[in-house]
RONU-386499 format. One line per field, with one value per residue: x, y, z of N, C-alpha, C in turn. Coordinates in Angstrom, 3 decimals, decimal comma. Example, Ala and Ser with C-alpha at 12.3 -4.5 7.8 and 13.67 -1.06 7.14 Angstrom:
residues 2
nX	13,190	12,850
nY	-5,690	-2,250
nZ	7,800	7,080
caX	12,300	13,670
caY	-4,500	-1,060
caZ	7,800	7,140
cX	13,200	12,900
cY	-3,300	0,030
cZ	7,800	7,870
***
This chain:
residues 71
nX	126,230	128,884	130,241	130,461	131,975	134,323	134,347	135,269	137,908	139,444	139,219	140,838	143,412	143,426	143,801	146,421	148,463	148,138	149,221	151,880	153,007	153,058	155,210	157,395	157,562	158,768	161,066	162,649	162,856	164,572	166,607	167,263	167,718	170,784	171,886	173,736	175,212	174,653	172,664	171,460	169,862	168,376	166,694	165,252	163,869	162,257	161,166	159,062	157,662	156,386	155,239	153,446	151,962	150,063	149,465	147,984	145,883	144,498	143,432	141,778	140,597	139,022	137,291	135,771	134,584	133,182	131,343	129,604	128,589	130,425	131,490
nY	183,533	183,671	181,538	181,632	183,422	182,253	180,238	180,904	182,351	180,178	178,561	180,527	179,918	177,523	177,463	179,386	177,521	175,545	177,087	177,466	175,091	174,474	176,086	174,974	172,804	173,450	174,918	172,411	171,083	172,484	172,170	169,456	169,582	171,004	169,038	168,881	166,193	163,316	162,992	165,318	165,757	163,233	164,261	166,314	165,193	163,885	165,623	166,489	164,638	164,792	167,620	167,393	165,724	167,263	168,881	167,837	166,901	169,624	170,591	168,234	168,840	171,443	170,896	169,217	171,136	173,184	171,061	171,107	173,565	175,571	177,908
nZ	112,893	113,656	113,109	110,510	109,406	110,907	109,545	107,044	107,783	108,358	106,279	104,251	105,868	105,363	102,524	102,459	103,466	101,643	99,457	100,569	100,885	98,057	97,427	99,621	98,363	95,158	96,157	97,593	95,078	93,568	95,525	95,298	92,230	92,781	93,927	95,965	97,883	99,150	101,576	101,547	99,347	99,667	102,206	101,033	99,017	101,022	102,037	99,958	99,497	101,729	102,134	100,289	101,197	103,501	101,613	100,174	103,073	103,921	101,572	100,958	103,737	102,938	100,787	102,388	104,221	102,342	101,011	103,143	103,526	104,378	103,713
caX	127,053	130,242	130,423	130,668	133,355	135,284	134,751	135,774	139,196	139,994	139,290	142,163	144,162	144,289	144,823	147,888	149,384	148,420	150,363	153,136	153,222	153,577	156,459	157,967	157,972	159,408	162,138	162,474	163,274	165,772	167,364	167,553	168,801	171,918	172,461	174,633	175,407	173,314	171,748	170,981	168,831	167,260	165,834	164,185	163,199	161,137	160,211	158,539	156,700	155,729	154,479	152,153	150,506	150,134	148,719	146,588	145,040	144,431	142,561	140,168	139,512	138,112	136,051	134,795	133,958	131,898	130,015	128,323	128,099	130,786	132,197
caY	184,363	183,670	180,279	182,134	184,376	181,205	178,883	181,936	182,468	178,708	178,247	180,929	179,137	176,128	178,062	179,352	176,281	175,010	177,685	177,281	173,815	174,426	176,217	174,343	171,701	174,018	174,748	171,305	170,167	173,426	171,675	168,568	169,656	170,865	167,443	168,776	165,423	162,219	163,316	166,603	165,094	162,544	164,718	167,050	164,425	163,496	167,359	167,131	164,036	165,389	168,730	166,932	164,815	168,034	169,921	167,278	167,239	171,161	170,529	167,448	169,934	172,345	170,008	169,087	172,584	173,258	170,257	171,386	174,781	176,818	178,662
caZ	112,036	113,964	112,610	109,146	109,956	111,304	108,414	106,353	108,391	108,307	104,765	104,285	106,435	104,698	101,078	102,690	103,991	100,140	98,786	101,629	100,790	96,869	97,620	99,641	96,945	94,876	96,930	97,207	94,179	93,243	95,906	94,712	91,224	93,036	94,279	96,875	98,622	99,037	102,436	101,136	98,265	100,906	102,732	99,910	98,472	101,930	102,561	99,231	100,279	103,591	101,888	99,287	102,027	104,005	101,075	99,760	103,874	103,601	99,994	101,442	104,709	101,972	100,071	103,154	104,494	101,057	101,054	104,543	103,525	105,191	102,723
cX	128,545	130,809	131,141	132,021	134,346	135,561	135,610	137,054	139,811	140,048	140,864	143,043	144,658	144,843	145,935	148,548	148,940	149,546	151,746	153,514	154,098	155,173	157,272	158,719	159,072	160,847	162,796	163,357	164,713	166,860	168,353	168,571	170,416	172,613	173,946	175,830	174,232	172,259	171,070	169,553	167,995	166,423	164,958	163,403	161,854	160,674	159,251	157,377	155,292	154,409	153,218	150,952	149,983	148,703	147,279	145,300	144,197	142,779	141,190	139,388	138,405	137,330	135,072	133,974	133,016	131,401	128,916	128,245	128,840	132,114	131,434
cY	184,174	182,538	180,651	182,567	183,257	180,398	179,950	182,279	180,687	178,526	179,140	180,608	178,001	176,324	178,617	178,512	175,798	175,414	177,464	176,018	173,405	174,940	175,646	173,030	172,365	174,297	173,226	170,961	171,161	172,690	170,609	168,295	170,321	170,094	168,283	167,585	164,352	162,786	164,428	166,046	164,448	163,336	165,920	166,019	163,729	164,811	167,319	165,766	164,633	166,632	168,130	166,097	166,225	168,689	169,324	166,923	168,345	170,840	169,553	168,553	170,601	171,809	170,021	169,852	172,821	172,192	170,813	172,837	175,718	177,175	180,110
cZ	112,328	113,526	111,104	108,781	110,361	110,082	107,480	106,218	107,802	107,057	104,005	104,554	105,929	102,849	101,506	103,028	102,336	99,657	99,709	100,692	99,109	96,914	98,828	98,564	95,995	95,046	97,335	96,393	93,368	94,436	95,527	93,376	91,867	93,126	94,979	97,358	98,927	99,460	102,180	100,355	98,863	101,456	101,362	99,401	99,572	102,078	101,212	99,455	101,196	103,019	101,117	99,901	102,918	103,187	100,583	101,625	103,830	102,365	100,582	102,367	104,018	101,705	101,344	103,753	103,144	101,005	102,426	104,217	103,809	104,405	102,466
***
């Protein structure tokens, strides 16, 4: 049963780092349209990278947790 209760927690865990992640993007790219300064833009433009490999990890975890059951 405690297994349950864990996959349960974790599965939460990685829908908040999804949603984290969306917004980050978000944030992100409001950045971007400022266009501050090159470096400014550079790096949003890698934070929004970073977040999408992030979120798309998160998303496989899941899959993978519901294929074995622990959901």
């Amino acid at each position: 049963m405690d297994k349950i209760y864990a996959s349960d927690r974790t599965n939460d865990i990685h829908m908040k780092i999804v949603d984290l992640c969306m917004q980050i993007i978000a944030l992100s790219e409001e950045g971007i349209e400022i266009t501050l300064d090159p470096p400014c833009v550079a790096l949003f433009k890698n934070t929004i990278k970073e977040a999408r490999i992030i979120k798309q990890r998160s998303k496989a975890e899941l899959v993978g947790h519901i294929s074995k059951g622990k959901f």
